[in-house]
C-alpha positions in Angstrom: 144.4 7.7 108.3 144.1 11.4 107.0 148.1 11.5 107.4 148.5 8.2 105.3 146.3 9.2 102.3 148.2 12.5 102.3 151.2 10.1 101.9 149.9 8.1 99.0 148.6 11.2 97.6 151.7 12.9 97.8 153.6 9.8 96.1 151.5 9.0 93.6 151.9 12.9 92.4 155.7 12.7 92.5 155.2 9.1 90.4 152.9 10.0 87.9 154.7 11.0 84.5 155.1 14.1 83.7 152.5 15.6 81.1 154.3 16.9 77.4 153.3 20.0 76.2 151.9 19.7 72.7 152.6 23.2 71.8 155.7 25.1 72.6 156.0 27.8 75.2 157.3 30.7 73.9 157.8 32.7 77.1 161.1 30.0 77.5 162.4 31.5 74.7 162.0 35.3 75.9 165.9 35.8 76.9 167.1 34.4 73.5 164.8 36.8 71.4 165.0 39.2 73.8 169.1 39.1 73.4 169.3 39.1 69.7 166.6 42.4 70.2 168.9 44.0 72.4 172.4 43.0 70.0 170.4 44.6 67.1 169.7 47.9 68.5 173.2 48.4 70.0 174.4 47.2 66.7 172.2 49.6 64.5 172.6 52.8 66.9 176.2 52.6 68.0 178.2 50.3 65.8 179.8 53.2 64.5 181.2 53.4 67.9 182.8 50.0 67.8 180.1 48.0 69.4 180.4 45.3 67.1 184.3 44.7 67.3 186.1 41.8 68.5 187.7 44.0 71.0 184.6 45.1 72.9 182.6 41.8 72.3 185.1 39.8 74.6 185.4 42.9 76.5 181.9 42.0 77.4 182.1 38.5 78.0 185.1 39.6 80.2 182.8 41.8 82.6 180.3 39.3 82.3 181.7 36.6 83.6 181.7 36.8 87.2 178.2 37.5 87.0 177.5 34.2 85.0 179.4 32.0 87.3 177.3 33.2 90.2 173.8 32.7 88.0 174.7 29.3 87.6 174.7 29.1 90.9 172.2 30.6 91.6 169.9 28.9 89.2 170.7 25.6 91.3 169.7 27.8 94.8 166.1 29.0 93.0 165.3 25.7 91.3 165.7 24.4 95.0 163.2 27.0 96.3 165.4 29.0 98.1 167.1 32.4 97.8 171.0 33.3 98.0 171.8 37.2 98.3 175.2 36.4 100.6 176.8 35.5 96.8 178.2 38.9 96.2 180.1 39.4 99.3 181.3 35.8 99.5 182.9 36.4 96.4 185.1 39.5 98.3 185.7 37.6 101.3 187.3 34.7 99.4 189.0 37.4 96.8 190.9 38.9 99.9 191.8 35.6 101.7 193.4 34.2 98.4 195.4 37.1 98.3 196.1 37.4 102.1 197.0 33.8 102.0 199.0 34.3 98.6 200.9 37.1 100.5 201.9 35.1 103.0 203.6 32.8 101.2 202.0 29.8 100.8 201.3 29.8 97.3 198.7 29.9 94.5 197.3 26.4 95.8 197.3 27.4 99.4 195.5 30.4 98.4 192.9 29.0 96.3 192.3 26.5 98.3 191.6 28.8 101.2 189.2 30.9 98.9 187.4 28.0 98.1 187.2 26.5 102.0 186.3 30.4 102.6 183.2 30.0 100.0 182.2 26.7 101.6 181.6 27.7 104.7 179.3 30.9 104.0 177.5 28.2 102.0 177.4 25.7 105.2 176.3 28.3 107.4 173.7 29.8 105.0 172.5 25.7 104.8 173.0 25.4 108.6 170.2 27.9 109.2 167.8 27.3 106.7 167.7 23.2 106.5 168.0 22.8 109.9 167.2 25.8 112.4 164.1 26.4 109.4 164.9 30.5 109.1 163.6 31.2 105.4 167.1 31.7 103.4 166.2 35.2 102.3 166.5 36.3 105.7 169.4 34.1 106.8 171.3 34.9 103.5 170.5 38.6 103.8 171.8 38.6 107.4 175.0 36.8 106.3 175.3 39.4 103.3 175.9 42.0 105.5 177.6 40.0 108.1 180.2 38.6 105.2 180.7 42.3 103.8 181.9 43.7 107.4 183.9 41.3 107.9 185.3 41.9 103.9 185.7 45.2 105.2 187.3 44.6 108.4 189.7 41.6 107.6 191.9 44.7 105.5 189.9 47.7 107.2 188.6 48.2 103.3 192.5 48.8 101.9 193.0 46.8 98.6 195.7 43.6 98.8 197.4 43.3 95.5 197.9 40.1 94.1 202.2 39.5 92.1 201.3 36.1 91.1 201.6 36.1 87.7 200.2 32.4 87.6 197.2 33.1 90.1 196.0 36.2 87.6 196.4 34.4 84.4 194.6 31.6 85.3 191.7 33.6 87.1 191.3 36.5 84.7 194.2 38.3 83.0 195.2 35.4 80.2 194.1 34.4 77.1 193.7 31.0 75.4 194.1 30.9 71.5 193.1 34.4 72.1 190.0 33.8 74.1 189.8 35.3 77.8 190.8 33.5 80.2 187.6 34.6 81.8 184.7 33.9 79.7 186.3 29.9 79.6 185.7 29.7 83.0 181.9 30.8 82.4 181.4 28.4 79.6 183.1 25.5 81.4 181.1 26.1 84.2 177.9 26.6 82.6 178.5 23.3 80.6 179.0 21.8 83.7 176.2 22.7 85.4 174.0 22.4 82.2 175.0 18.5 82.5 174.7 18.1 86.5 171.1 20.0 86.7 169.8 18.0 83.4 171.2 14.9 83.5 172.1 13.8 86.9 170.2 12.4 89.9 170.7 14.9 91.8 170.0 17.9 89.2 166.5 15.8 89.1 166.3 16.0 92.7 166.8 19.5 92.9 164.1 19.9 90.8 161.7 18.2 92.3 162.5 20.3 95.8 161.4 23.0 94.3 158.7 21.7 92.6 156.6 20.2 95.0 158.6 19.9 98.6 156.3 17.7 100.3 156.2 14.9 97.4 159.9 15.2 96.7 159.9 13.9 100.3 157.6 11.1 100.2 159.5 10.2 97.2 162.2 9.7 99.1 164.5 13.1 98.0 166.3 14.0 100.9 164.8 17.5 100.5 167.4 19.3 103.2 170.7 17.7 102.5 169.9 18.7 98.5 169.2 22.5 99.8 172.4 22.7 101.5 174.2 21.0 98.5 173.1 24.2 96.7 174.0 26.5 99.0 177.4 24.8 99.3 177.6 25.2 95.7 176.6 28.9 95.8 179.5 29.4 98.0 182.1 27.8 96.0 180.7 29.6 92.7 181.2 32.9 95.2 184.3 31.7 96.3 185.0 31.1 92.3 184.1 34.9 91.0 185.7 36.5 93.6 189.0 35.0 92.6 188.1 36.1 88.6 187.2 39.7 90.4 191.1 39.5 91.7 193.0 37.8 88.8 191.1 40.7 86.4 191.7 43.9 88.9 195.0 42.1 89.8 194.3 42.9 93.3 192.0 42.1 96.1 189.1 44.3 97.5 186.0 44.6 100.1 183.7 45.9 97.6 184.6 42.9 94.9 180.4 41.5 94.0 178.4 44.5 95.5 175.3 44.5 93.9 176.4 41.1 92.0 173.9 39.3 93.5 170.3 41.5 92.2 172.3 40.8 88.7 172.5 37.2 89.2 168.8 36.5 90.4 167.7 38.7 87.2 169.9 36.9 85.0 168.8 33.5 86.3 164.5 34.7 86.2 165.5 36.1 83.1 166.7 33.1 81.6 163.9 31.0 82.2 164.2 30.0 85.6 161.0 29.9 88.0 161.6 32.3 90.9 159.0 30.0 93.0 161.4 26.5 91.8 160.7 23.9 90.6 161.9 24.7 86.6 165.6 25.7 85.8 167.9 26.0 82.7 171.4 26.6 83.0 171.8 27.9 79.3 169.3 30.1 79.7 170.9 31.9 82.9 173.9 32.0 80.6 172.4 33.7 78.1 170.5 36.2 80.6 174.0 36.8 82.2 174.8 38.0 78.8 172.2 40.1 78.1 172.9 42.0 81.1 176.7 42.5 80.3 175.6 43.5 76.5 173.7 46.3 77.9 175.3 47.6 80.1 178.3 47.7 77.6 175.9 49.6 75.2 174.6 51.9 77.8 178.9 52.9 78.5 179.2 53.3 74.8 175.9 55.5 74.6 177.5 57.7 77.2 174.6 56.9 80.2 176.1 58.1 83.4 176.0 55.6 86.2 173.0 56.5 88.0 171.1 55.8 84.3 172.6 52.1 84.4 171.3 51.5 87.7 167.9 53.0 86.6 168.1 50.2 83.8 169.2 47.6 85.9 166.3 47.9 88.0 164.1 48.1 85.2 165.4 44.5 84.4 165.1 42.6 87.9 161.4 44.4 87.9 161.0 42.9 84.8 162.4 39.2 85.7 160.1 39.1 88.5 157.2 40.2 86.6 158.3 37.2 83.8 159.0 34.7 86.9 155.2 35.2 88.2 153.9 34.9 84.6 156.4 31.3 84.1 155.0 30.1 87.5 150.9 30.9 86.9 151.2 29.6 83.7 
């Protein structure tokens, strides 16, 4: 009996309409004010220094784009409840299989269709694990992080592999259209894509409601594991994704390709609006916060900070995306 009115409590939570706010929330809009804060200063302290030229403004959507593939991703993997560090190293292990695959002669599409199958099955494992053996993903995607880099390190024993194909590297990072890198179109095609999937699609519903409420997403009738290990399948094709941009930019393929990418991905995704806890997600937000990381950490290279100062900065920001994911989620 207990068990049954749990049930029909349960449904009649995921069925009941959701509530609209009367007055606007301004901490959604923290990234975008936040951003135009951030473009002003730079502008105002070092636009003598050519912060505010065309050059350098692609220049940062350039650097920035392998970040904002993986966010996108990423905000699909938090809005399910779940956590993704393996992202970054993914994105080197399907870097150097493209290029190993490349250099053995079977192509462009041979090799980025191995990157991609290379992505998809970090993601499957990483889903494996937490769907159905129930390990929570930050310790199965931690594990796999550093599983994934050694074997990014041993599949070359850490030498680079450089990539000829003129096709393969201006497609994935060295070419222009109408004079717009190559590389920030991938990030905007990708986050309009996932804009669409995660707010207009079924399944970007049921994603959703996973994290929201688990138990009532299931009761509902959301088949709450197979939508978890849809994300992480899609974190490891966004992986598999960057690490090619990583080798068509570098023209070359190398072990260390996304160290660190991941703690700039989960800031960029809390940043932008996204509850670290689930449940609440925006795709153009994450964009945007992927963006405001890239702009300062251009700004902090013009300034002259030395690299130990952009890492204090950078932790600065994931303590601070943290600290506004806790405030979004008591709210």
């Amino acid at each position: 009996m207990q068990s049954k009115a749990n049930a029909s409590a349960a449904l009649a939570a995921a069925a009941k309409p959701a509530v609209r706010r009367s007055t606007i929330q301004w901490s959604d809009f923290v990234v975008y004010f936040f951003f135009a804060a951030v473009i002003l200063f730079f502008a105002v302290t070092i636009g003598d220094k050519g912060f505010l030229t065309t050059a350098n403004l692609f220049n940062i959507t350039r650097t920035t784009s392998m970040i904002a593939v993986m966010a996108i991703a990423m905000t699909f993997v938090i809005a399910a409840g779940e956590l993704d560090l393996s992202i970054g190293s993914t994105a080197a292990l399907s870097a150097l299989v493209a290029a190993l695959v490349m250099q053995a002669g079977f192509g462009i599409v041979g090799g980025v269709a191995a990157a991609i199958l290379a992505g998809l099955a970090v993601g499957a494992i990483n889903g494996f694990f937490v769907t159905v053996v129930n390990i929570p993903s930050f310790l199965v995607t931690l594990g796999m992080m550093q599983f994934v880099r050694g074997l990014d390190m041993r599949l070359t024993y850490t030498k680079p592999v450089a990539i000829s194909d003129t096709t393969f590297t201006g497609i994935f990072g060295s070419g222009n259209v109408a004079g717009v890198p190559s590389l920030f179109l991938w990030s905007l095609v990708i986050a309009a894509v996932g804009h669409v999937v995660l707010r207009y699609t079924s399944f970007g519903r049921q994603v959703l409601a996973t994290g929201g409420n688990r138990v009532a997403a299931q009761y509902s009738g959301v088949p709450v594991k197979r939508i978890k290990l849809y994300c992480f399948l899609i974190s490891g094709a966004a992986g598999a994704v960057a690490g090619m941009l990583y080798s068509g930019m570098m023209q070359t393929a190398r072990y260390n390709f996304g160290t660190g990418a991941e703690l700039a991905a989960i800031a960029a995704v809390i940043l932008g609006g996204t509850s670290l806890f689930g449940g609440k997600a925006t795709i153009i937000g994450t964009f945007v916060g992927a963006l405001l990381i890239g702009t300062i950490n251009n700004g902090l290279i013009i300034m002259g900070l030395d690299v130990s100062e952009q890492n204090m900065v950078a932790g600065a920001l994931i303590v601070l995306a943290v600290a506004f994911g806790r405030k979004r989620a008591s709210a």
